[in-house]
VOTIBA-359385 format. One record per residue: residue in three letters; x, y negated, z of N, C-alpha, C, O in turn. Coordinates in nm, 3 decimals, padded with zeros to 5 digits. Example, Ala and Ser with C-alpha at 12.3 -4.5 7.8 and 13.67 -1.06 7.14 Angstrom:
BEGIN
+--------+---------+---------+---------+---------+---------+---------+---------+---------+---------+---------+---------+---------+
! residu !     nc1 !     nc2 !     nc3 !    cac1 !    cac2 !    cac3 !     cc1 !     cc2 !     cc3 !     oc1 !     oc2 !     oc3 !
+--------+---------+---------+---------+---------+---------+---------+---------+---------+---------+---------+---------+---------+
!    Ala !  01.319 !  00.569 !  00.780 !  01.230 !  00.450 !  00.780 !  01.320 !  00.330 !  00.780 !  01.424 !  00.332 !  00.846 !
!    Ser !  01.285 !  00.225 !  00.708 !  01.367 !  00.106 !  00.714 !  01.290 ! -00.003 !  00.787 !  01.341 ! -00.114 !  00.804 !
+--------+---------+---------+---------+---------+---------+---------+---------+---------+---------+---------+---------+---------+
% end
This chain:
BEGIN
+--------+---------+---------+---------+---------+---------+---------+---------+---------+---------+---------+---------+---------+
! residu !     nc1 !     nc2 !     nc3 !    cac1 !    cac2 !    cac3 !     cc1 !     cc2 !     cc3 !     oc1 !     oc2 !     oc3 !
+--------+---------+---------+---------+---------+---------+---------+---------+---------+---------+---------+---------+---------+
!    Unk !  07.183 ! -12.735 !  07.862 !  07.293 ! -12.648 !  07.827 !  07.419 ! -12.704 !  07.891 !  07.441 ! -12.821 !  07.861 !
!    Unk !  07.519 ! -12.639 !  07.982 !  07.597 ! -12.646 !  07.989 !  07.733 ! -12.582 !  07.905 !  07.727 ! -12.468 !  07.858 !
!    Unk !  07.840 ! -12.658 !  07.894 !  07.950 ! -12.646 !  07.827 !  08.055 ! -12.622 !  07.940 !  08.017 ! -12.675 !  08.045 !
!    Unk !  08.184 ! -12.554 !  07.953 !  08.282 ! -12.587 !  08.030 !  08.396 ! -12.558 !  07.923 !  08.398 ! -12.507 !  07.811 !
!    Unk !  08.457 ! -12.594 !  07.979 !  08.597 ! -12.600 !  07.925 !  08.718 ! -12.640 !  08.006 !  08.718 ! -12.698 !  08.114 !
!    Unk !  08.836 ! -12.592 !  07.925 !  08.971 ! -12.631 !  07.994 !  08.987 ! -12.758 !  07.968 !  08.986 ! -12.807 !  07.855 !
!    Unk !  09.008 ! -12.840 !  08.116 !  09.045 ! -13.008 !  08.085 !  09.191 ! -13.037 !  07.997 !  09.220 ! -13.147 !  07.949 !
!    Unk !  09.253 ! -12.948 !  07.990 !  09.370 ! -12.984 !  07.898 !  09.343 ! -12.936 !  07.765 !  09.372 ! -13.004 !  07.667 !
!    Unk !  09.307 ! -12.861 !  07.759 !  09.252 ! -12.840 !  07.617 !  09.148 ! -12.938 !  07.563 !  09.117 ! -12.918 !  07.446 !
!    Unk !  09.106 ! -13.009 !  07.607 !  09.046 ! -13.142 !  07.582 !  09.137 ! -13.242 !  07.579 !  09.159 ! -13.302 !  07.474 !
!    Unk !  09.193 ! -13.267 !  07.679 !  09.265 ! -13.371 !  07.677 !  09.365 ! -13.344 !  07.560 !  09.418 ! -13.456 !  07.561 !
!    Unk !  09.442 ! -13.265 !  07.441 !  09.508 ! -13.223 !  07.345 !  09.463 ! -13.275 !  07.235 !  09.515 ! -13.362 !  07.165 !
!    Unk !  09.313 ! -13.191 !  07.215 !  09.210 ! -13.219 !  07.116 !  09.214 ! -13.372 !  07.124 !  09.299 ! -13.415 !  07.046 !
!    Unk !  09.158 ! -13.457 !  07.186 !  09.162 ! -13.605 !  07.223 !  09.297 ! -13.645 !  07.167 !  09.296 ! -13.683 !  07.050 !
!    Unk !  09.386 ! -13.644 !  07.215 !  09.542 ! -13.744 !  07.213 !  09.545 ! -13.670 !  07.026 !  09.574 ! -13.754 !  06.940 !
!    Unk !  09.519 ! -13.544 !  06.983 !  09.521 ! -13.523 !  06.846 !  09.455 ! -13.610 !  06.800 !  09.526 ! -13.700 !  06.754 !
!    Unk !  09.322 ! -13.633 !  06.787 !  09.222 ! -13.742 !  06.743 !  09.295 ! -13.845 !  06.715 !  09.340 ! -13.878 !  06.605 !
!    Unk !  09.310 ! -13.921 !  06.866 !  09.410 ! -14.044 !  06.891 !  09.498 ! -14.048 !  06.770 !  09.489 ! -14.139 !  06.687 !
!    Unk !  09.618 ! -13.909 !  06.757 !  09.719 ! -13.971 !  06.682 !  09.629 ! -13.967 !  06.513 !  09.644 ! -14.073 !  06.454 !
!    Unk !  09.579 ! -13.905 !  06.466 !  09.534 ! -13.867 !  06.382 !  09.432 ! -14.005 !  06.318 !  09.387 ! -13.994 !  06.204 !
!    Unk !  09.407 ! -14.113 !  06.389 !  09.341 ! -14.212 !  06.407 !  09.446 ! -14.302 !  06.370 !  09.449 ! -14.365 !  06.265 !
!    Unk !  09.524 ! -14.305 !  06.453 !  09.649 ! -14.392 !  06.426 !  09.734 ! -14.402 !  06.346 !  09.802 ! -14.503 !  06.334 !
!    Unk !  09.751 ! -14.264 !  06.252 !  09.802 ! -14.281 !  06.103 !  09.723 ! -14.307 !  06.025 !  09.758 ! -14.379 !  05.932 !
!    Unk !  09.560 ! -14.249 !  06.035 !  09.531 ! -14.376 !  05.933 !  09.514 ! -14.539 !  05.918 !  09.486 ! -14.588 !  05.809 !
!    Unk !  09.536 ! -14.621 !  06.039 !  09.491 ! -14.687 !  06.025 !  09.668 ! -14.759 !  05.992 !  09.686 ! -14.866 !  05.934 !
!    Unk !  09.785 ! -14.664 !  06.048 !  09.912 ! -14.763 !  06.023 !  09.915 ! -14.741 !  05.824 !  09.927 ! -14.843 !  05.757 !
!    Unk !  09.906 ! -14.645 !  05.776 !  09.872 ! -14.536 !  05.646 !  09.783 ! -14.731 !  05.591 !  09.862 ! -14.813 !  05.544 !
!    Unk !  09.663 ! -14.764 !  05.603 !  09.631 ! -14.913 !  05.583 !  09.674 ! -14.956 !  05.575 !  09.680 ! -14.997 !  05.459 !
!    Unk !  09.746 ! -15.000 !  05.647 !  09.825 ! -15.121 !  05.694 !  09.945 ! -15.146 !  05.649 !  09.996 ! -15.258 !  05.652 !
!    Unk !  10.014 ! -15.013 !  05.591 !  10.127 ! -15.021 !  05.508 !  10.098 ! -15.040 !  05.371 !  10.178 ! -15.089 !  05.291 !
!    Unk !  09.995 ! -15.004 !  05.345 !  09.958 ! -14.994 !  05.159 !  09.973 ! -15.183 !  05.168 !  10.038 ! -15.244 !  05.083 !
!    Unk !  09.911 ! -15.244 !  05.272 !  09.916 ! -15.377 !  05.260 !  10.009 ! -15.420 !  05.278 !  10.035 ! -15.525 !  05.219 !
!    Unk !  10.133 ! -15.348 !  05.392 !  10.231 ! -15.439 !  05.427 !  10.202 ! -15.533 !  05.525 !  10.250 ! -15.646 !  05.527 !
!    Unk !  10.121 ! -15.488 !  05.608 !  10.072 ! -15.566 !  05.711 !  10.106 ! -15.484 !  05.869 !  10.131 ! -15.364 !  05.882 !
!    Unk !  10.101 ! -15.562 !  05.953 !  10.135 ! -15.474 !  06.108 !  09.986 ! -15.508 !  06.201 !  09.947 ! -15.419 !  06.276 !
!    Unk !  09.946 ! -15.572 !  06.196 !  09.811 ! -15.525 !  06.276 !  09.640 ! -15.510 !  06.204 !  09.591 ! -15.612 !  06.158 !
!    Unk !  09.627 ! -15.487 !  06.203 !  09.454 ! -15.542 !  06.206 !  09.373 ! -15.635 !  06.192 !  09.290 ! -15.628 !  06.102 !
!    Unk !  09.378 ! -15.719 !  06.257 !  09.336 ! -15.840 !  06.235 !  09.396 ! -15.926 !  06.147 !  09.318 ! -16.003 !  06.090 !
!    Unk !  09.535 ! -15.936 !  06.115 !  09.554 ! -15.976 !  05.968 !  09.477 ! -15.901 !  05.817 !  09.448 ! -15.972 !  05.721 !
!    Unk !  09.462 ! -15.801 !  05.819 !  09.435 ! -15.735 !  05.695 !  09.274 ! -15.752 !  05.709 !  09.215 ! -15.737 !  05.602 !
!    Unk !  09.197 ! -15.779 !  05.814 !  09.054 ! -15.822 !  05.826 !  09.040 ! -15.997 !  05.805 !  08.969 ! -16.041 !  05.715 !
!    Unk !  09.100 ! -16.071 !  05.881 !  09.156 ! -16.167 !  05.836 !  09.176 ! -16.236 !  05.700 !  09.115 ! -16.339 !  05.669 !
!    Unk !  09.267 ! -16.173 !  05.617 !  09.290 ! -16.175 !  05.501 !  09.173 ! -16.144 !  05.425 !  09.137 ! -16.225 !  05.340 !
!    Unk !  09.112 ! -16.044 !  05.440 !  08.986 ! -16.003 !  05.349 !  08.870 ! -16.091 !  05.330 !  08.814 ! -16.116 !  05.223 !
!    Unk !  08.830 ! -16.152 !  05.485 !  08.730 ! -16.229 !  05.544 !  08.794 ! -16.361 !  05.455 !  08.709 ! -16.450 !  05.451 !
!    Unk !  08.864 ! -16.382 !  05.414 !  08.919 ! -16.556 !  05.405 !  08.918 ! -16.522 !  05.270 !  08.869 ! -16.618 !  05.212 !
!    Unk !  08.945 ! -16.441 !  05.195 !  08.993 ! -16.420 !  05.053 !  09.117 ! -16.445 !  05.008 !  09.147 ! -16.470 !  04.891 !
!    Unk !  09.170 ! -16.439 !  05.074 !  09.377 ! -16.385 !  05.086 !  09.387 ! -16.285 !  05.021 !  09.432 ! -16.278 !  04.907 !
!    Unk !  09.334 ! -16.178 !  05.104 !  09.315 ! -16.050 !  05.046 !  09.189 ! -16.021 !  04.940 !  09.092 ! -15.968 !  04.993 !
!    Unk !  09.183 ! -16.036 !  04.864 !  09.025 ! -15.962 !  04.813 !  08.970 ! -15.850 !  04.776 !  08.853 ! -15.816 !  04.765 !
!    Unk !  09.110 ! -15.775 !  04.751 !  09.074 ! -15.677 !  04.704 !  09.079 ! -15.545 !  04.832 !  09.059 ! -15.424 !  04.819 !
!    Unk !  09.110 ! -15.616 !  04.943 !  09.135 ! -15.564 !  05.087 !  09.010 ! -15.554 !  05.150 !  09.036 ! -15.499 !  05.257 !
!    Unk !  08.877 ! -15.580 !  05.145 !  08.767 ! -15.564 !  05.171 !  08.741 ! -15.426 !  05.223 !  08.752 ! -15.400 !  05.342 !
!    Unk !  08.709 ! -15.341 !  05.135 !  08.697 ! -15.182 !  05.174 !  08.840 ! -15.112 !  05.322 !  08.829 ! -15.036 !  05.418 !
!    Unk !  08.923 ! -15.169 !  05.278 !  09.010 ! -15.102 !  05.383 !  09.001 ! -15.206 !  05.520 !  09.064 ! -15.169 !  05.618 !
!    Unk !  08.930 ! -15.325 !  05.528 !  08.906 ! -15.387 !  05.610 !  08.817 ! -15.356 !  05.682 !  08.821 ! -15.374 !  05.804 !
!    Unk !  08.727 ! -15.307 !  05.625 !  08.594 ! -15.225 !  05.685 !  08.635 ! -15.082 !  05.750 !  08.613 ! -15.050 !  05.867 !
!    Unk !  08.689 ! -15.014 !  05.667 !  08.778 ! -14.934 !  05.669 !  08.870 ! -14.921 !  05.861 !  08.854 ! -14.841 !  05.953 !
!    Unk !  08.940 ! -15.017 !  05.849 !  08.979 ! -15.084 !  05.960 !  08.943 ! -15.094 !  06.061 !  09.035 ! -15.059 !  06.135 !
!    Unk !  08.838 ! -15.130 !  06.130 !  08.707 ! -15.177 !  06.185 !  08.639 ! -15.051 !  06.261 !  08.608 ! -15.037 !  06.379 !
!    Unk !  08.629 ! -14.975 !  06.162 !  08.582 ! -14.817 !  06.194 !  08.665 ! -14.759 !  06.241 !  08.620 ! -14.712 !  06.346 !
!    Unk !  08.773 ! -14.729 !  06.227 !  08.917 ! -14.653 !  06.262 !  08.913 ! -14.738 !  06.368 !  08.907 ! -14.670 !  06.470 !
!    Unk !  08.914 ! -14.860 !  06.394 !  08.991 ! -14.932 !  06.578 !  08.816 ! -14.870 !  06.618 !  08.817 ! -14.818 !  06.730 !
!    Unk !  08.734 ! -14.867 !  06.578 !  08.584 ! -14.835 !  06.635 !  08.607 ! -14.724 !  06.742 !  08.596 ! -14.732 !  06.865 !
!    Unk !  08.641 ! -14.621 !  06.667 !  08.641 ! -14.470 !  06.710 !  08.759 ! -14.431 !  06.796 !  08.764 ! -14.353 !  06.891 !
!    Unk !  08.869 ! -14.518 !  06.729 !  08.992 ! -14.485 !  06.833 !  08.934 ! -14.581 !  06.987 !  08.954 ! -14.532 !  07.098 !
!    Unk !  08.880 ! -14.683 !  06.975 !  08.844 ! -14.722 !  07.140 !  08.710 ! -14.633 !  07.206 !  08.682 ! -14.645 !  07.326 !
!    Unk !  08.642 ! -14.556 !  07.125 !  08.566 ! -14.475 !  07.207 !  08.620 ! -14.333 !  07.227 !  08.547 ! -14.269 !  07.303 !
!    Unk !  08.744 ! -14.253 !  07.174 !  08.820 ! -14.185 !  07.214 !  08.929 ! -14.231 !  07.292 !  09.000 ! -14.142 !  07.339 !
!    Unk !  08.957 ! -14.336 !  07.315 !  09.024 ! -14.384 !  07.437 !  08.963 ! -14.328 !  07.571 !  09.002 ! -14.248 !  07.655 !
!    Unk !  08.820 ! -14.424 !  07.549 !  08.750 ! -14.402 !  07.644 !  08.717 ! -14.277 !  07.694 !  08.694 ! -14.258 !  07.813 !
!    Unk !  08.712 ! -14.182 !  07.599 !  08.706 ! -14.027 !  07.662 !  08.820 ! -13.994 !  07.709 !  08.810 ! -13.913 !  07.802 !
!    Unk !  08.968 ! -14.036 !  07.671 !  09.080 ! -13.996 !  07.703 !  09.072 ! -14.044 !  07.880 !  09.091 ! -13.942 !  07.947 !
!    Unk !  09.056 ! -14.136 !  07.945 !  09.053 ! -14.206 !  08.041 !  08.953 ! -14.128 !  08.151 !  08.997 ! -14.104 !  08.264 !
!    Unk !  08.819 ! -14.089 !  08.116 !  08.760 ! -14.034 !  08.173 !  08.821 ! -13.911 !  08.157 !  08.769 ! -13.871 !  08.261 !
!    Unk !  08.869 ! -13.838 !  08.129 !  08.937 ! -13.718 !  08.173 !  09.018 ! -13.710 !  08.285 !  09.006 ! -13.618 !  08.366 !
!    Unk !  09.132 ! -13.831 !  08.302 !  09.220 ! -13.820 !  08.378 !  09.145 ! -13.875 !  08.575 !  09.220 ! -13.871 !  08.672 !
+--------+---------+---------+---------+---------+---------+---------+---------+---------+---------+---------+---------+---------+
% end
């Protein structure tokens, strides 16, 4: 089966994803008061955080998906 489509209309859909990715994971990161990622995984992993576990995982998945929609973003251009 082939699909076609408009490359900008992809590329939209994508950078939506992107941002849509990126508030949740800043949306995290503020409930903690934290600025990246690896602190709030960090913290969880060490028991700093403990009760930060779930949004650490949480975390993890969200940078997961935003680097394989990168990767589609890139192959577009």
């Amino acid at each position: 089966m082939t699909i076609t489509f408009d490359p900008e209309i992809a590329r939209d859909l994508i950078e939506t994803k992107l941002r849509v990715l990126n508030e949740k994971i800043d949306e995290i990161l503020s409930k903690w008061n934290l600025s990246s990622i690896e602190e709030l995984i960090e913290g969880a992993r060490t028991g700093k955080l403990p009760e930060a576990e779930d949004d650490a995982i949480d975390l993890q998945n969200l940078r997961d998906k935003r680097s394989q929609i990168e990767k589609l973003l890139i192959g577009l251009q």
